[in-house]
Structure formats: structure tokens, C-alpha cells
N, C-alpha and C positions, 0 to 999 in steps of 0.2 A: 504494500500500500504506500503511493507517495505521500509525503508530510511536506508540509509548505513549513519553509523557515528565512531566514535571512543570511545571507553569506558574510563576505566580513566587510565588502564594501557597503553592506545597509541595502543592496538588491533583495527582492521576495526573490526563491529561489525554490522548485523542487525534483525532485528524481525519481523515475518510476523505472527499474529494473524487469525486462523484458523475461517473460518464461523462458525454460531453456525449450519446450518443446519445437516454441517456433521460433526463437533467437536464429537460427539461419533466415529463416523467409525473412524474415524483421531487416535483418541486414547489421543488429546494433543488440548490444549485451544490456544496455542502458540510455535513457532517456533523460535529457538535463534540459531544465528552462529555467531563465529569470523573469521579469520583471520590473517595473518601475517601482522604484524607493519609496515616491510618492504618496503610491494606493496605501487606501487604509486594509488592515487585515478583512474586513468584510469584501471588499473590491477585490482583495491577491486571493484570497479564498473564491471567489465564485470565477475569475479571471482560471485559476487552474483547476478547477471542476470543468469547464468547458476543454480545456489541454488533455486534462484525463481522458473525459470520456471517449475523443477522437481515439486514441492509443489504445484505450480498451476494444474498440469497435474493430478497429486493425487486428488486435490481437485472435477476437473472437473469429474474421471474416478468415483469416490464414489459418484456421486449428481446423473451419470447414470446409478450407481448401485442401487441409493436409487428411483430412479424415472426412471425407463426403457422404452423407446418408447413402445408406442402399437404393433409396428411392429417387436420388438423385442421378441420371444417367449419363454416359459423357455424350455429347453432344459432336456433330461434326460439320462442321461449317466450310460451305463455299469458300472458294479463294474471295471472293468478290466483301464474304461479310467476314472473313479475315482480316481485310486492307480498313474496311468500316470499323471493326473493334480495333485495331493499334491506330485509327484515326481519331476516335475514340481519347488514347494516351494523347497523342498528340496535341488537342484540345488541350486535355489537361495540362500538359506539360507548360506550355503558354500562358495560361490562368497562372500557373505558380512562379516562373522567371524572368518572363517577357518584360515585366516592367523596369524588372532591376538583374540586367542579364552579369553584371562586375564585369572581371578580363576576360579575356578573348583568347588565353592560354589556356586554361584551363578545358573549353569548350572544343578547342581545338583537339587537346589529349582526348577527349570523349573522342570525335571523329578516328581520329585513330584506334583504338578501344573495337570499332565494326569490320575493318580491314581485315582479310583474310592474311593470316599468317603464310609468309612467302616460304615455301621449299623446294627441294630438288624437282619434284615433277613439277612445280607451278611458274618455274623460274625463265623457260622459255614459252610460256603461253602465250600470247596475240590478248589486245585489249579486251576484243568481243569474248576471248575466252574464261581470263579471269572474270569479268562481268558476272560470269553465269556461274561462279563459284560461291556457293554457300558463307552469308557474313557471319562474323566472329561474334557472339553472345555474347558483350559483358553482365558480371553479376550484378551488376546494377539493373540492367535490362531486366533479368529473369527475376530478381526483386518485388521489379515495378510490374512484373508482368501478374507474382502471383497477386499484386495487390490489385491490379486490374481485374482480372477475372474472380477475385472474391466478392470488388465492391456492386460487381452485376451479378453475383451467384450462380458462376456461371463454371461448369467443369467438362474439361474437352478430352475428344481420345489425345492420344497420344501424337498422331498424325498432324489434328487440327492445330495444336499445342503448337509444335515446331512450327509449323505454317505461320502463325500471329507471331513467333518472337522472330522469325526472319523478317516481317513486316514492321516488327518494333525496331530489331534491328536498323532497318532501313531507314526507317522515319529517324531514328535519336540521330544518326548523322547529319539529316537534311536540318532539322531541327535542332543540335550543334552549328551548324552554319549560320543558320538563322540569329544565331545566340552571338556567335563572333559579327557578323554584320551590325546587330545593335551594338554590342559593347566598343562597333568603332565608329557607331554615331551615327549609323546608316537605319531610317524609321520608316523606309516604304514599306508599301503592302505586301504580307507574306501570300505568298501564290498557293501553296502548298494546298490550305483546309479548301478550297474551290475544286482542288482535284482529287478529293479523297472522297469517297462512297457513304451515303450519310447512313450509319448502323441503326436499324430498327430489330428492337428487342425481339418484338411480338413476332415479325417475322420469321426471325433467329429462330425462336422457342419453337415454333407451330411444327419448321421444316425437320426437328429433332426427333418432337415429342412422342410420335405416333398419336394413331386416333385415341382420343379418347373413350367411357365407356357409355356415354351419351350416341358417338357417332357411332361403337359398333350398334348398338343395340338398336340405329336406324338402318343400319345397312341388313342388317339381321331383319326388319319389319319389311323396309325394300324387296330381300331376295324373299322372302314367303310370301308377299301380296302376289295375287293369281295377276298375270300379264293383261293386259286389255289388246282383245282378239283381232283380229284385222276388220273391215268390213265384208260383209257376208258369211262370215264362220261363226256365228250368234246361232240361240234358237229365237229367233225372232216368227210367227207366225206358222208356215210349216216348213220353214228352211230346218234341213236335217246338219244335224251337227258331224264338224269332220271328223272324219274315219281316222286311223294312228296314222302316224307319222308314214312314208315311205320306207322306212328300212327297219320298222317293226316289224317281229317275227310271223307275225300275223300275214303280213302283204308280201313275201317274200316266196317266190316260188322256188321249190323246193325239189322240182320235178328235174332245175340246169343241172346239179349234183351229181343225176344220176345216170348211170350208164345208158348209151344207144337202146340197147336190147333191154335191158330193163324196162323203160318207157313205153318200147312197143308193146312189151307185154301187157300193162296198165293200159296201155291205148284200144290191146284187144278187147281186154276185159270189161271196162267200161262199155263196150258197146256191145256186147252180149248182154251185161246187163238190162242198158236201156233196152235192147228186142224184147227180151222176156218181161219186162215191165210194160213195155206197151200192148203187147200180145195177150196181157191180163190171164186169169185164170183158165183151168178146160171149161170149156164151154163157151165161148166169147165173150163179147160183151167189154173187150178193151180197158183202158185204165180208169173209166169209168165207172165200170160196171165191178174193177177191182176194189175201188173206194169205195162202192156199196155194200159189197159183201163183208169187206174191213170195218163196216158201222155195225 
């Protein structure tokens, strides 16, 4: 728990010691702030209540990043809402230095910091070649990255992951640049957030989630509702309803399977039949006269 106190120059002053679980993601073993002399202890008190609770919230959003519900799924995102979330950072990044970016050494080291590390096979490459080589992650990047995808709750495979911190990558150089151009007094408009894809959550989430169990249990009412039949296949008046399908076992003649001579045989018999059916019983009188005596 930090304690608000006084240092020795008469500054409010306190310290809040970062867990160890998530002391790597954090970046920092420990947390110092001061204060104005000034404020009365009611003012340095609610002044570092607000300081807390940021730190706390950080603390909380990284322990759910390091440990993600079951029911939290990783997510995998287009290249397109990749370049939108590290644009995302980029925004942010702006909002926190832009106004007061100091030298232009330092910002520089960052740009460097993305650079791929030169070696023997990369040493005689052609520009277009290195271009297309994988930039260098600083641990600052992957930092800020997990604090990024905590502060939207948001947990990626493994693939998507990489995908964003090469996008962050890429951005923290352009945006190092950006950072040396102010710090040498140069305040045009940065081009940059005009070209970057604007990140929609809702989109994000929908293309992850699967359906929910609202839209199965419509799709499930959908496939069991009976089809609406074409026109004239109704029993409307005395239109007779249709017969099976065509390649029901029903409508399938049965007779192409069977041997030449087979069928003539069946072709014989059939028609002996019908004679002695028409010929009706001894005594005449035809199939007529065979129905009456069947009554």
C-alpha cells in the first residue's frame, strides 16, 4: 500500500511497489511520484488517490492479460484491424508527448531500437530486400503492447499478436520521427493518423466471437420452418400435390439393373398374365364378368 509522506525537500511524495507477478509486463519494480509543497495534506491525499488508482487498474488489466478467463477466447484479426489497433497506440502515444516531445537524441535511439539487426546473410541484401525483413521489438514496445490490449480486453492468438507488435513496431519509428521533428521546432501536421484505418471494437469482436446463442437458436427455427413451395405445388382446390423427388427410390426404375434376358422374361410374363386376366374365368364373360363373380 503506498503512504503519502514528505521527502526532505518539503515535496508530498509516494511509492507504490509493483507485484512481482506482473513486474515484467509493468516494465518497473517500483512507482515514485511527488508533488507540490504547497497542497494541503487533504489536496496531496486525494491528488495521489487518483495516481493510485491508475497503477492499480494497470496492475489489474496485465494479471488479465497474463491469466485470461476461459471464456475469454483469443481473437484473430485482419491485417487491416491490426494496422487500426497499433493506430490505436499511436493516438495514444501523441496525447502523452507530443506536447513536450524534450531532445531529439533520445527519440532518435528509439528509431534505432526497430532496425533489424545486421548479419552475415542480411549484409549483402538490396534495399527492397531488407524492407521486407521483420522489425526489431523493443521491450518497451511489447510493454506498451501488453498495456494496449489489456486497456481494450482484448486477447489475440499468437499469430495476431506478432502481426500488431510489427505494426507497433513500425509506427514507434514513424512516431520517433515525428518526436525528433518537434523537439527541433518543426509543428506541421502529422500525416501519419489520416493514413491509418480507424479501429472499430464492435467490428473487431463480432468477426471473432462466433454466433451467439440467440442467432443459433434462429438458425435452428430457420432450418425446421417447412420451405414455402413454389407456385402450383400447393393443394390449392384439386391440384394434386407432388409426387417424391426424382431420384426417390420410389421413381427409380429398377428394371436398367437388370440383365437383357432377365427382363424379357418379366416382359413375357407380364403379358401372359394380362391374357389370362382378360380372358376372365371358364365360361366367358371377360374381366367383367371376372369382377362379378369376385363380388
Amino acid at each position: 500500500m503506498a503512504r503519502l509522506t514528505r521527502n526532505t525537500s518539503g515535496r508530498w511524495a509516494a511509492q507504490k511497489v509493483v507485484p512481482a507477478d506482473v513486474r515484467a509486463a509493468f516494465g518497473q519494480r517500483e512507482v515514485k511520484r511527488t508533488w507540490d509543497a504547497a497542497l494541503t495534506a487533504g489536496q496531496a491525499k486525494a491528488t495521489m488517490a487518483v495516481w493510485l488508482a491508475g497503477i492499480e487498474n494497470r496492475i489489474a488489466s496485465l494479471r488479465l492479460i497474463a491469466a485470461p478467463s476461459e471464456a475469454t477466447t483469443a481473437m484473430a484479426l485482419s491485417q487491416r484491424d491490426c494496422r487500426a489497433l497499433a493506430g490505436v497506440w499511436y493516438d495514444d502515444l501523441k496525447g502523452r508527448y507530443e506536447a513536450n516531445p524534450g531532445d531529439a537524441e533520445g527519440w532518435e535511439a528509439m528509431q534505432d531500437e526497430a532496425i533489424p539487426d545486421e548479419t552475415t546473410e542480411t549484409y549483402d541484401m538490396t534495399a527492397e530486400e531488407a524492407e521486407a525483413l521483420p522489425l526489431r521489438v523493443s521491450p518497451w514496445v511489447r510493454k506498451e503492447a501488453v498495456s494496449l490490449l489489456a486497456s481494450r480486453g482484448l486477447r489475440l492468438t499468437s499469430e495476431t499478436t506478432d502481426r500488431v507488435l510489427q505494426e507497433m513496431a513500425g509506427l514507434s519509428m514513424q512516431f520517433a520521427g515525428l518526436m525528433v521533428s518537434r523537439a527541433r521546432g518543426d509543428w506541421s501536421t502529422d500525416a501519419v493518423p489520416d493514413r491509418l484505418p480507424r479501429w472499430q471494437e464492435s467490428t473487431a469482436a463480432k468477426a471473432d466471437r462466433g454466433p451467439t446463442i440467440t442467432e443459433l437458436f434462429d438458425l435452428y427455427v430457420k432450418e425446421r420452418k417447412p420451405r414455402e413451395a413454389p407456385p402450383g405445388s400447393t393443394l390449392n382446390g384439386n391440384q394434386q400435390p407432388r409426387g417424391p423427388p426424382s431420384d426417390h427410390p420410389q421413381n427409380i426404375d429398377l428394371k436398367q439393373f437388370l440383365p437383357k434376358r432377365v427382363r424379357a422374361i418379366c416382359a413375357s410374363q407380364r403379358v401372359r398374365t394380362r391374357r389370362a386376366t382378360t380372358a376372365g374365368p371358364p365360361g366367358g364373360g371377360g374381366a367383367d364378368e371376372a369382377l362379378k363373380l369376385q363380388e
